[in-house]
PADO-60550 format. One record per residue (C-alpha): residue number from 1; x, y, z. Coordinates in nm, 2 decimals, m for minus. Each point is the difference from the previous one (the first is absolute). Layout:
// PADO-60550
NUM, X, Y, Z $
...
This chain:
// PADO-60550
1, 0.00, 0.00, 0.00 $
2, 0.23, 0.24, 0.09 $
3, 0.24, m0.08, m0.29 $
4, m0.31, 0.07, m0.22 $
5, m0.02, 0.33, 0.16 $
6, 0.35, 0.08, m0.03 $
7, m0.06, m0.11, m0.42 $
8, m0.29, 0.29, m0.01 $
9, 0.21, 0.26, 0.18 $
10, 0.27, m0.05, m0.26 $
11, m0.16, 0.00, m0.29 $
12, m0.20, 0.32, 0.14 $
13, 0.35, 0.15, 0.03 $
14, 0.10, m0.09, m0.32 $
15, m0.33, 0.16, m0.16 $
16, 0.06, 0.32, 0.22 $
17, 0.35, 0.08, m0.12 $
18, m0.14, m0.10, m0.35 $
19, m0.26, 0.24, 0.02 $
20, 0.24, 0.25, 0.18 $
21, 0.27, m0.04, m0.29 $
22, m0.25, 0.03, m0.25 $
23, m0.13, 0.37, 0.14 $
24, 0.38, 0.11, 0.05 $
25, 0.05, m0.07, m0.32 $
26, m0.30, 0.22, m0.13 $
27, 0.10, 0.26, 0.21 $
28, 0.35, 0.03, m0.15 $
29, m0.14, 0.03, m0.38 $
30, m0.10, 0.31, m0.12 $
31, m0.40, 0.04, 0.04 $
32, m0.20, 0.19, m0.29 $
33, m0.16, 0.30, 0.08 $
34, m0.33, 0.00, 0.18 $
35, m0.33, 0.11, m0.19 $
36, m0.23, 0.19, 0.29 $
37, m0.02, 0.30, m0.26 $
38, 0.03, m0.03, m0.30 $
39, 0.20, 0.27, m0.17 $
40, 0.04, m0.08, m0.37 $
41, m0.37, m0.04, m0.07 $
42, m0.04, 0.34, 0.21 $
43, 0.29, 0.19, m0.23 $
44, m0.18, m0.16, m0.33 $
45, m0.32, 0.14, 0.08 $
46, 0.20, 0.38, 0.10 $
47, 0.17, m0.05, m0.34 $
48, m0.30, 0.00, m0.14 $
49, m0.18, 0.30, 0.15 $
50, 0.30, 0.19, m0.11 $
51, m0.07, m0.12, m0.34 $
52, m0.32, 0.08, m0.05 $
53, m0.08, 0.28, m0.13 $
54, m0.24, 0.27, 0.17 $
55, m0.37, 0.06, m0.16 $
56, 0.00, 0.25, m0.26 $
57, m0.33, 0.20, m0.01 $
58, m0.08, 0.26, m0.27 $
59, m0.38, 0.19, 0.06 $
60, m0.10, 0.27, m0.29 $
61, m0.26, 0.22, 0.11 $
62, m0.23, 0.04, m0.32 $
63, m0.25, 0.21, m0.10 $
64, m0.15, m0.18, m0.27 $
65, 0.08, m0.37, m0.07 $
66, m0.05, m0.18, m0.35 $
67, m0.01, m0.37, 0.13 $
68, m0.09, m0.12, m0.37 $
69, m0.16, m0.29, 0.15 $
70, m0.25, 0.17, 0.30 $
71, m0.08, 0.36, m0.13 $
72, 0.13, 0.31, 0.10 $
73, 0.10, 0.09, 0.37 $
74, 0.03, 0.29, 0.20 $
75, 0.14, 0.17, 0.26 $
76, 0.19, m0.37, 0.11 $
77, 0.33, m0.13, 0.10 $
78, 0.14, m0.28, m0.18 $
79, 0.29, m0.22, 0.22 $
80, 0.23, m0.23, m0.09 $
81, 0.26, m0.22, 0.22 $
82, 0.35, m0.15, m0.23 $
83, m0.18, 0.14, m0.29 $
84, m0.37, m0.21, 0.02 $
85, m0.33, 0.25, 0.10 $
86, m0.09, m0.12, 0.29 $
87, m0.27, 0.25, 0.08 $
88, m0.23, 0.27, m0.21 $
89, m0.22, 0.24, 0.21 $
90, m0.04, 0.28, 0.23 $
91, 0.16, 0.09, 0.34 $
92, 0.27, m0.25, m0.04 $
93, 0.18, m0.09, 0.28 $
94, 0.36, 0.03, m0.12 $
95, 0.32, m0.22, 0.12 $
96, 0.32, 0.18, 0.12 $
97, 0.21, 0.14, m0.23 $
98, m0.27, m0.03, m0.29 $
99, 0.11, 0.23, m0.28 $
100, m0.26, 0.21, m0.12 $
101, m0.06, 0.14, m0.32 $
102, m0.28, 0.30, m0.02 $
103, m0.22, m0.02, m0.30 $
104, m0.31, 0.13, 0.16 $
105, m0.06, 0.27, m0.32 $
106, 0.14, m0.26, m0.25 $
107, m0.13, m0.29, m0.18 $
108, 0.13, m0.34, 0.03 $
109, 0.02, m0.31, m0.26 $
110, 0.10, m0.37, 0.00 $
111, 0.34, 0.02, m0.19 $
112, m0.01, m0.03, m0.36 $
113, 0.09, m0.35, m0.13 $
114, 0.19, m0.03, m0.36 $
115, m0.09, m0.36, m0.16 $
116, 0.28, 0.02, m0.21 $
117, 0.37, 0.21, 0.04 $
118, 0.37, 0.02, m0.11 $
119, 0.26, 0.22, 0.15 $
120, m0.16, 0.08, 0.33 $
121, 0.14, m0.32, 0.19 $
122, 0.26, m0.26, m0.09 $
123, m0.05, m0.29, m0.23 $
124, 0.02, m0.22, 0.27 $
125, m0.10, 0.23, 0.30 $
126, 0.06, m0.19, 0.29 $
127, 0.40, 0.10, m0.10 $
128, 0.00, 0.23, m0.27 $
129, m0.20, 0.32, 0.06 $
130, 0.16, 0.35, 0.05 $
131, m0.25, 0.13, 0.31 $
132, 0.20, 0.34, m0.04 $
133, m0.10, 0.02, m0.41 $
134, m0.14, 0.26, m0.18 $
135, m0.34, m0.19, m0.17 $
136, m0.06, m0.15, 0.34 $
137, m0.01, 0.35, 0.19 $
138, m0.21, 0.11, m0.33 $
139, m0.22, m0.28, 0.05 $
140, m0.10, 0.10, 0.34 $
141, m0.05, 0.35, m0.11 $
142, m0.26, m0.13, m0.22 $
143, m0.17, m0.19, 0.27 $
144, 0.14, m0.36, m0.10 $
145, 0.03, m0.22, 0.31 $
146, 0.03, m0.32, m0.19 $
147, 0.08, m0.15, m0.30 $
148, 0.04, m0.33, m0.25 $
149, 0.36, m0.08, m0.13 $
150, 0.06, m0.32, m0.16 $
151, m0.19, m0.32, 0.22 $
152, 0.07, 0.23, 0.30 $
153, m0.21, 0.27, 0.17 $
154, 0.22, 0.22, 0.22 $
155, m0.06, 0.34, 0.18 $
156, 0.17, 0.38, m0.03 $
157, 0.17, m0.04, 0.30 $
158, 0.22, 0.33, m0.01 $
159, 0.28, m0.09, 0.18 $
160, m0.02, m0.31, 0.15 $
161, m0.05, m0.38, m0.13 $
162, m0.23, m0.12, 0.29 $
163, m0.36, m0.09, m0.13 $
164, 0.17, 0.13, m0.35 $
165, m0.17, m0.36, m0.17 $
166, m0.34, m0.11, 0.06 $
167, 0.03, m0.33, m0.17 $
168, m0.05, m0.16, m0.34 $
169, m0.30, 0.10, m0.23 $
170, m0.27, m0.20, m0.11 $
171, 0.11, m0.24, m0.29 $
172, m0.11, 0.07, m0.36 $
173, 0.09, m0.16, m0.29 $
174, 0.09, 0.21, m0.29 $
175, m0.20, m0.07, m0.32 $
176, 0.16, 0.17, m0.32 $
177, m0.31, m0.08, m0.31 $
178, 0.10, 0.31, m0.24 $
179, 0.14, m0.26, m0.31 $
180, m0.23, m0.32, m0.12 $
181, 0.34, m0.20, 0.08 $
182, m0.02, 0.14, 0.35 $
183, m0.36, m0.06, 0.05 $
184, 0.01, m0.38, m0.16 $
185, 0.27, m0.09, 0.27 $
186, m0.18, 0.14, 0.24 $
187, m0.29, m0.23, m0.09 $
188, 0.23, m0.28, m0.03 $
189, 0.07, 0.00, 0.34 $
190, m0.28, 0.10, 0.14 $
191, m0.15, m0.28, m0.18 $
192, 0.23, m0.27, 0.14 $
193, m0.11, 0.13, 0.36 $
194, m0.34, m0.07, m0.09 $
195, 0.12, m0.36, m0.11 $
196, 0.18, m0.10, 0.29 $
197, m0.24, 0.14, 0.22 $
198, m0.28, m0.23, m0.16 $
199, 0.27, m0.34, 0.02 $
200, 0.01, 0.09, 0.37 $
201, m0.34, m0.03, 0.05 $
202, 0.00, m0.32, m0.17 $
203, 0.29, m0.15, 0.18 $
204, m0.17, 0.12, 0.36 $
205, m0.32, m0.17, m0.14 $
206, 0.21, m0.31, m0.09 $
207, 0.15, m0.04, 0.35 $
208, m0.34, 0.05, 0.17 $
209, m0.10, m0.30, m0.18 $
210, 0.26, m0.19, 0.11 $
211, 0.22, 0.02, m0.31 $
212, 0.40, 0.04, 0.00 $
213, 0.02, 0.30, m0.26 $
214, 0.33, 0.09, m0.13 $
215, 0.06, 0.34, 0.22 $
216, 0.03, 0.34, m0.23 $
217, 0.36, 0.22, 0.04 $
218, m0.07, 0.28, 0.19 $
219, 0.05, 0.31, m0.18 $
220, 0.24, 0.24, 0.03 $
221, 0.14, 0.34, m0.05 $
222, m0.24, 0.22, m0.20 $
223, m0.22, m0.29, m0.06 $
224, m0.12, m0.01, 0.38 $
225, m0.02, 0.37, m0.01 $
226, m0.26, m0.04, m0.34 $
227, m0.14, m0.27, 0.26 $
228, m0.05, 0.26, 0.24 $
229, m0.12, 0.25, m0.22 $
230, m0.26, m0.22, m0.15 $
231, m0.17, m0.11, 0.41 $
232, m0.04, 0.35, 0.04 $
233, 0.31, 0.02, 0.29 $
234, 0.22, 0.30, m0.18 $
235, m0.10, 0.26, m0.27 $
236, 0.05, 0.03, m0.35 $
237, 0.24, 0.34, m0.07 $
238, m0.03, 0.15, m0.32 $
239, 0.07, 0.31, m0.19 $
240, m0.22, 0.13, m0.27 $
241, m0.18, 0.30, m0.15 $
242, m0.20, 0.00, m0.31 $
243, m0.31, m0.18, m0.01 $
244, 0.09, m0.27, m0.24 $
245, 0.31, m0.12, 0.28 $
246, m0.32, 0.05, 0.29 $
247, m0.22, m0.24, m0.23 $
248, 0.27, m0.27, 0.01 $
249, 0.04, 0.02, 0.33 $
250, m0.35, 0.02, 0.08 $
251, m0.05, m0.31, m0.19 $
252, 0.30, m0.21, 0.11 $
253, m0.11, 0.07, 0.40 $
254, m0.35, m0.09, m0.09 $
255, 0.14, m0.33, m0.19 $
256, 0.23, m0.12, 0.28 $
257, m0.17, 0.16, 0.32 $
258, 0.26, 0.20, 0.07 $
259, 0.04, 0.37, 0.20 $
260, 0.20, 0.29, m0.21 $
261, 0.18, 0.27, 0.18 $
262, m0.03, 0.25, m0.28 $
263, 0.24, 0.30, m0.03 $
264, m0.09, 0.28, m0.25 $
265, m0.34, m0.07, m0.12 $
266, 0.03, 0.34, m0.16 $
267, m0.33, m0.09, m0.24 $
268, m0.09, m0.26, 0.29 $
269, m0.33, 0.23, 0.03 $
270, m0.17, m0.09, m0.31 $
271, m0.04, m0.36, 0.12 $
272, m0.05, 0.07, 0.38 $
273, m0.27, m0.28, 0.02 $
274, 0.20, m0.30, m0.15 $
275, 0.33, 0.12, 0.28 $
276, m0.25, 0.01, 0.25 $
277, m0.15, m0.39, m0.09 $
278, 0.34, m0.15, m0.07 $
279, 0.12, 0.18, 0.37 $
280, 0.26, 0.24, m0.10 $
281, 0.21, 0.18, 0.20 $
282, 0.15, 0.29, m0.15 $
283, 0.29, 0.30, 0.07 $
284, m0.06, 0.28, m0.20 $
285, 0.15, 0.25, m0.12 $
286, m0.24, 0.33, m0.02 $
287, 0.21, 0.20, m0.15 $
288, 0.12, m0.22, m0.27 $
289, m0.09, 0.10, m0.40 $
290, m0.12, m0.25, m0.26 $
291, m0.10, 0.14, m0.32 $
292, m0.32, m0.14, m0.17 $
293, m0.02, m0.23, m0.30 $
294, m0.22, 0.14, m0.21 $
295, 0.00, m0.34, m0.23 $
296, m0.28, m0.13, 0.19 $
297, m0.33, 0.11, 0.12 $
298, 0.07, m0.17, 0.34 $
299, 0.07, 0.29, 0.29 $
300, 0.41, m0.04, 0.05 $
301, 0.27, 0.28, 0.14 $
302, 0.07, 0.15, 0.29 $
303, m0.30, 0.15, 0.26 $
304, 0.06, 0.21, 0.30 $
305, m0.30, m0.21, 0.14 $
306, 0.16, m0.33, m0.02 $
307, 0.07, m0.08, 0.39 $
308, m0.37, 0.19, 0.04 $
309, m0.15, m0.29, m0.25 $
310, 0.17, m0.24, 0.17 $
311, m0.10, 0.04, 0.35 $
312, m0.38, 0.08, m0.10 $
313, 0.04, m0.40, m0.09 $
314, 0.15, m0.12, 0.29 $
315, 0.39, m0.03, m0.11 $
316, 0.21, 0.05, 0.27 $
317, 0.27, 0.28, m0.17 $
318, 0.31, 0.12, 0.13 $
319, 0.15, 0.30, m0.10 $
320, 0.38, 0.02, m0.14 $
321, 0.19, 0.28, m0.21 $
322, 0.15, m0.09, m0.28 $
323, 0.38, m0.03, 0.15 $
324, 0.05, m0.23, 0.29 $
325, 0.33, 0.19, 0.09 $
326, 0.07, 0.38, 0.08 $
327, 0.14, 0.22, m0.31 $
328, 0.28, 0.21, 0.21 $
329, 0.01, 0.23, m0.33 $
330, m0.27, 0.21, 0.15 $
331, m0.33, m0.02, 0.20 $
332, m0.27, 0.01, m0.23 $
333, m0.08, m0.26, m0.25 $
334, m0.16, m0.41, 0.05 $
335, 0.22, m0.14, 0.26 $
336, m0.11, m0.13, 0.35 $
337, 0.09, 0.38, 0.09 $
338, m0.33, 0.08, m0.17 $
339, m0.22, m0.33, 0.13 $
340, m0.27, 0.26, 0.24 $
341, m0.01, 0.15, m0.34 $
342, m0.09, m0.27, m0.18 $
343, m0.34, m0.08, 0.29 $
344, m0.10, 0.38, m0.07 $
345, 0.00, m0.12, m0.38 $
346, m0.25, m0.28, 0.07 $
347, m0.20, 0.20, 0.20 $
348, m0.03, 0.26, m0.31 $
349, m0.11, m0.25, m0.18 $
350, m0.28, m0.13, 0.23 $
351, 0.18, m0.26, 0.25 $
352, m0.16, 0.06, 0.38 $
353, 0.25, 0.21, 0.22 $
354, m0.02, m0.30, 0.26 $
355, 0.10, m0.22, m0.31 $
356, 0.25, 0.20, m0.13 $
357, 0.20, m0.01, 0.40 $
358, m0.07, m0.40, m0.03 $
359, 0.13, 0.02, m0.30 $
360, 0.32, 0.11, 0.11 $
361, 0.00, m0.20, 0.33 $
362, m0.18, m0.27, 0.06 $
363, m0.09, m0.15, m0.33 $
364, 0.39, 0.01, m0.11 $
365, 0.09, m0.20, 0.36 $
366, m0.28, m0.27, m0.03 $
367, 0.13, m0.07, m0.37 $
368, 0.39, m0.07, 0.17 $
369, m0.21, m0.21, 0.28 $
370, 0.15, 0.26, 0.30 $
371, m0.30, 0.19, 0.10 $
372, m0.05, m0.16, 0.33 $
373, 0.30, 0.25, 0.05 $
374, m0.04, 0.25, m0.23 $
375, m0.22, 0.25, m0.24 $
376, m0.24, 0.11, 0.32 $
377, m0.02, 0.20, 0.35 $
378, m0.10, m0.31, 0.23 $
379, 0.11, m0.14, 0.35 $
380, 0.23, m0.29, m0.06 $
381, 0.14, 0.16, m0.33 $
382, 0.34, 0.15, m0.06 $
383, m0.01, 0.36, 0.12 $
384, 0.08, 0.15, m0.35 $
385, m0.16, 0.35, m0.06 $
386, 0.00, 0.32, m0.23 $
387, m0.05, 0.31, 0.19 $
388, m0.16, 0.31, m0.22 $
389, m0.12, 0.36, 0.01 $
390, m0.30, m0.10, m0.23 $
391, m0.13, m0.27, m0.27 $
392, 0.31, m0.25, m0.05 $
393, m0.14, m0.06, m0.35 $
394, 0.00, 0.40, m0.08 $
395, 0.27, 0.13, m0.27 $
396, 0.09, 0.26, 0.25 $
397, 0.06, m0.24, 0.31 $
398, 0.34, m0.12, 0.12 $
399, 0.03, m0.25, 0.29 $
400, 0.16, 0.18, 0.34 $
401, 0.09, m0.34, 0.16 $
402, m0.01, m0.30, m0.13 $
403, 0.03, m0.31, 0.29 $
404, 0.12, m0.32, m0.05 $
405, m0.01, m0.29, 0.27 $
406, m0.10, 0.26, 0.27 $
407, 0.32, 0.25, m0.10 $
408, m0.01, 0.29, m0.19 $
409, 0.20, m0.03, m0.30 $
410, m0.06, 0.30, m0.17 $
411, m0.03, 0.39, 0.15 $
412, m0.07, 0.23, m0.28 $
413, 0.11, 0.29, 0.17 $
414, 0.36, m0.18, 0.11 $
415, 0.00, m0.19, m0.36 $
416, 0.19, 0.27, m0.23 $
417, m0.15, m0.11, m0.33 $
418, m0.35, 0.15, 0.04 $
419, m0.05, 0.21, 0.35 $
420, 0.02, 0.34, m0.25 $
421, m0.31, m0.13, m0.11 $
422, m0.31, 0.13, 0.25 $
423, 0.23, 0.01, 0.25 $
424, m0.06, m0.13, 0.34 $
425, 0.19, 0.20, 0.30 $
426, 0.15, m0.33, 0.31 $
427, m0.29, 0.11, 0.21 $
428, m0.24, m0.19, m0.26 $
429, m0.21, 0.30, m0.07 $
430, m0.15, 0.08, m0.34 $
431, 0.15, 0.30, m0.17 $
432, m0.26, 0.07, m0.29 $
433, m0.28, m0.24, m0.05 $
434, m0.29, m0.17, 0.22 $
435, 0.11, m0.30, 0.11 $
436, m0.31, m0.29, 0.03 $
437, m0.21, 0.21, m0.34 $
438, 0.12, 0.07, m0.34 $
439, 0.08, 0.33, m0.17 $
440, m0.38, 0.09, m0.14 $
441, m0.12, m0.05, 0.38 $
442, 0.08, 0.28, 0.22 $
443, 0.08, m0.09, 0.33 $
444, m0.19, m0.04, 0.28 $
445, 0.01, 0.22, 0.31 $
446, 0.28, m0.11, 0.24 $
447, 0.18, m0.21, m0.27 $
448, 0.14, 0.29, m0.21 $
449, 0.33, m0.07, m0.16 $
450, 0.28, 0.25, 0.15 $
């Protein structure tokens, strides 16, 4: 008994030095660093509130406001936070540090929107574009905010890249009819689409029946884009003027079931109906000339009432001059220095005012597929605006700011190119006209121009 006592008491020994060895030897290695607080989690999350950038918040106190889409405001404050509206009403509660533009005695727009341009931004402007250039600052003069270049639509962001591009445009494909060659491959391929489409349906009627088909190749390259065209998913882009080019399009469209984005149209108003059926779209030019052939006894040439025509039968029209860039050899001519110009022109001819500003705005940004940021004064909308003394689409008027993202981009009166013009002293204050009413108006008590 006691020698089985004695056995326990030594092996207890044994396991006690074991154990005692085992923590001495922990002891003397290094330990790791305990964990109670963590402190690189802690300095990521500092890191980042340095990073972050502070709100930006831009509020223009308007008089009247031209929301294209809602009527005509007044008397309201429009806010925007990093360049979105966030808020349109009265007795705003501003943030801190808000800057504040004062346009209680002016009028304001949704930026212009150019659907096609050259020379105002780079070719590829995500790392191209001059944002000091010359067009670009005349392109905000003229109250462009936005523009199309190429597959791209970008902003006039004078002097800085960020929000420069909104994103790609809507896809078209380009249809060129104007020979009998060009027009009989067209149909060729247009014709295989129609083909392959019905040997699809055949095959997926095959396999429901429990056949093993031989699959089709997919198609490729402009072939899928025909495909496209063809289900309706992207438009048909096309260029064409007399009403002999507008009868072949009409017709092919019709034939295929296809919709045409039609630029020119200059004798698109003598066949109005047949656009409107096949669902045209068209940009037009209202300034543009076409003589008349007097060979036929069909109405042909050009008609100052041609976008008037074509909105009386439901065409949606944008507006366009007849250059897509700026001519720096003077400013006066058909460049997009003139594109306000070219809305007055259509409403000469009997194009709706409200039209004429959709015209030039919206319309132009739904036909690139970017008007749920563009082409209208609206909360959730980029917070680009054209500030004016009177009627934007007036020969006389000149754009006093133009704002782009929620920054002004252009000051007349610190722009040297046109503050001579009706000049504007830094406090804002009109120096010869009424402000909110045009010239044959005269102004009303309290609101006389100094």
């Amino acid at each position: 008994m006691s020698r089985t006592l004695s056995s326990k008491a030594f092996s207890l020994a044994l396991l006690s030095l074991a154990c005692g060895a085992g923590l001495a030897s922990a002891q003397s290695r290094p330990t790791r660093p305990s964990r109670p607080a963590p402190s690189k989690p802690a300095e990521k999350k500092e890191e980042k509130k340095k990073d972050k950038k502070p709100d930006r918040f831009f509020a223009v106190h308007a008089g009247q406001v031209y929301t294209v889409s809602g009527g005509v405001l007044r008397d309201v404050t429009i806010l925007s936070k990093n360049g979105k509206i966030v808020a349109i009403g009265r007795d705003l509660e501003l943030p801190k540090k808000t800057e504040v533009l004062d346009a209680k005695r002016y009028r304001v727009y949704p930026g212009l929107v150019a659907y096609n341009s050259f020379g105002l931004v780079g070719g590829n402007p995500a790392d191209s574009t001059d944002v000091y250039s010359l067009e670009m600052a005349i392109g905000l003069s003229t109250g462009i905010t936005t523009v199309g270049a190429g597959n791209v639509v970008a902003k006039l962001t004078w002097g800085t890249l960020e929000g420069h591009v909104v994103g790609p445009r809507e896809t078209t494909i380009r249809l060129t009819i104007r020979s009998a060659q060009q027009r009989k491959k067209l149909r060729q391929a247009l014709d295989q689409i129609v083909d392959y489409k019905r040997k699809a349906r055949e095959y997926n009627a095959a396999r429901q029946r429990g056949e093993k088909p031989t699959p089709l190749k997919p198609l490729k390259g402009k072939q899928a884009l025909f495909a496209r065209l063809l289900s309706g998913q992207v438009w048909a882009y096309a260029k064409a003027d007399s009403r002999a080019e507008l009868a072949r399009l009409v017709e092919l469209a019709t034939h295929y079931g296809f919709r045409v984005m039609l630029e020119g149209g200059a004798e698109a108003w003598t066949m109005a109906p047949e656009l409107s059926r096949a669902g045209f779209r068209v940009i037009v030019v209202p300034r543009s000339r076409r003589s008349e052939n007097q060979s036929t006894n069909r109405a042909t040439g050009w008609s100052i009432e041609n976008a008037a025509i074509l909105h009386k039968h439901g065409i949606p029209v944008t507006i366009m001059s007849k250059s897509a860039g700026i001519g720096l050899w003077g400013l006066a001519g058909s460049d997009l220095f003139t594109l306000p110009l070219e809305g007055a022109f259509a409403i000469r001819g009997g194009l709706p005012q409200a039209e004429a500003l959709k015209g030039l705005t919206l319309n132009p940004a739904r036909f690139m597929g970017v008007e749920d940021r563009v082409g209208s004064i609206e909360v959730g909308k980029d917070c680009d605006l054209v500030v004016t003394r009177g009627d934007l689409l007036h020969y006389e008027t000149l754009p006093e700011w133009t704002v782009v993202n929620g920054r002004i981009a252009y000051d007349k009166a610190k722009d040297s190119l046109l503050r001579h013009v009706r000049a504007r002293d830094i406090q804002g204050k009109n120096l010869d006209v009424p402000l909110l009413w045009p010239r044959t108006e005269a102004p009303r008590e309290g609101m006389k121009g100094e």
